[in-house]
N, C-alpha and C positions, 0 to 999 in steps of 0.2 A: 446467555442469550438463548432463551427458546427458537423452537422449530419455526414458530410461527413468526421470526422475526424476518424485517429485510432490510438486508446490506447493502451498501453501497460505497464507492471511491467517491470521493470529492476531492474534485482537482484545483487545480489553485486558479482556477479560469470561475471556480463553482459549480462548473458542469460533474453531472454528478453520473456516473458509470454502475450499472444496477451488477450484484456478485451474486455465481449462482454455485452448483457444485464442482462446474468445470472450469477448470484453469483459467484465469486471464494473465498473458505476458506483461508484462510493462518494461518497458526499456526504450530507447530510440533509435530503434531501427525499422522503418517503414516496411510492412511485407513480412514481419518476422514477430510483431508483437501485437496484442488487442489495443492496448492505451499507450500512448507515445509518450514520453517524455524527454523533451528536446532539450536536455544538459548533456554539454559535453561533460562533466562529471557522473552522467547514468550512461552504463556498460550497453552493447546493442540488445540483450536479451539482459537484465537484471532480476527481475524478479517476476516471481509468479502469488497470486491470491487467490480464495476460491472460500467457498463454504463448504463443512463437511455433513454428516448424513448428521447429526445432532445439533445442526445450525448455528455451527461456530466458525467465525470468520478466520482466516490464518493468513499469514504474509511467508515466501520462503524466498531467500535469497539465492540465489542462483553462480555461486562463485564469482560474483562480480569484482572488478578491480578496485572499486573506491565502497566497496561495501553495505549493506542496508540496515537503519536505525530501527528502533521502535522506541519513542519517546526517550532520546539521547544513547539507550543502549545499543552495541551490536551485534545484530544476530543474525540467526540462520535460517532458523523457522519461529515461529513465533504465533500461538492464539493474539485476536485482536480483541481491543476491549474499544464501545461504542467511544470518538471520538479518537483516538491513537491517534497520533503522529508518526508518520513512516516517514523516515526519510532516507533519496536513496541517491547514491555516489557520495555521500559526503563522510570522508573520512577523516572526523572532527570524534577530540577526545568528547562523554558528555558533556563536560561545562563550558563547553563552545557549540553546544547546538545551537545558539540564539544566531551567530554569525552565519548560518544557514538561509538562513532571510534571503539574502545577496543571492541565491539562487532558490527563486521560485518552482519551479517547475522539480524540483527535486524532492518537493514537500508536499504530499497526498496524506489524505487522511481518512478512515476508514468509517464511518456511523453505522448502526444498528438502530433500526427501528423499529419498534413489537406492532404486529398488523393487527391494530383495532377491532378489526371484525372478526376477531380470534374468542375462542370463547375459555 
């Protein structure tokens, strides 16, 4: 993804959370994080996203208890690719991510999109 791309979280509501180079928390605890995520399966502080100076999106898990996905896998920090599935407390081996469903709110996804007026 080029510089001149822009990121965004889309939450499972659709609402869509614009990424910039500074940190966003996501977890569910009110007063402690940017984007809330109300599963009692996501830690109070879980994860942090951000873009960096070469306009690459990243996901970093934050030693959460029930841990954070990137498209079935589990990891720690992680480049995103336009579309990823992040998902987060759910501590499902891969080929049980589908069962994940059952907990909305744990399932954010990350898009990229290159700003047109870019030359």
């Amino acid at each position: 993804m080029s510089r001149d791309a822009t990121w965004q979280l889309v939450l499972p509501t659709g609402q869509q959370v614009p990424l910039g180079r500074s940190e966003l928390r996501l977890g569910r605890e009110e007063g402690s994080c940017d984007v809330l995520l109300p599963s009692a399966k996501v830690s109070r502080v879980h994860a942090t996203v951000w873009v960096d100076e070469q306009g690459q999106a990243w996901v970093r898990d934050l030693n959460s208890a029930n841990g954070t996905a990137v498209d079935g896998r589990r990891v720690v920090m992680e480049p995103s690719v336009d579309g990823t599935a992040h998902l987060f407390g759910l501590d499902l081996p891969p080929d049980r991510v589908e069962a994940a469903m059952i907990e909305p709110w744990a399932i954010v996804s990350i898009s990229g999109r290159t700003n047109s007026s870019a030359s």
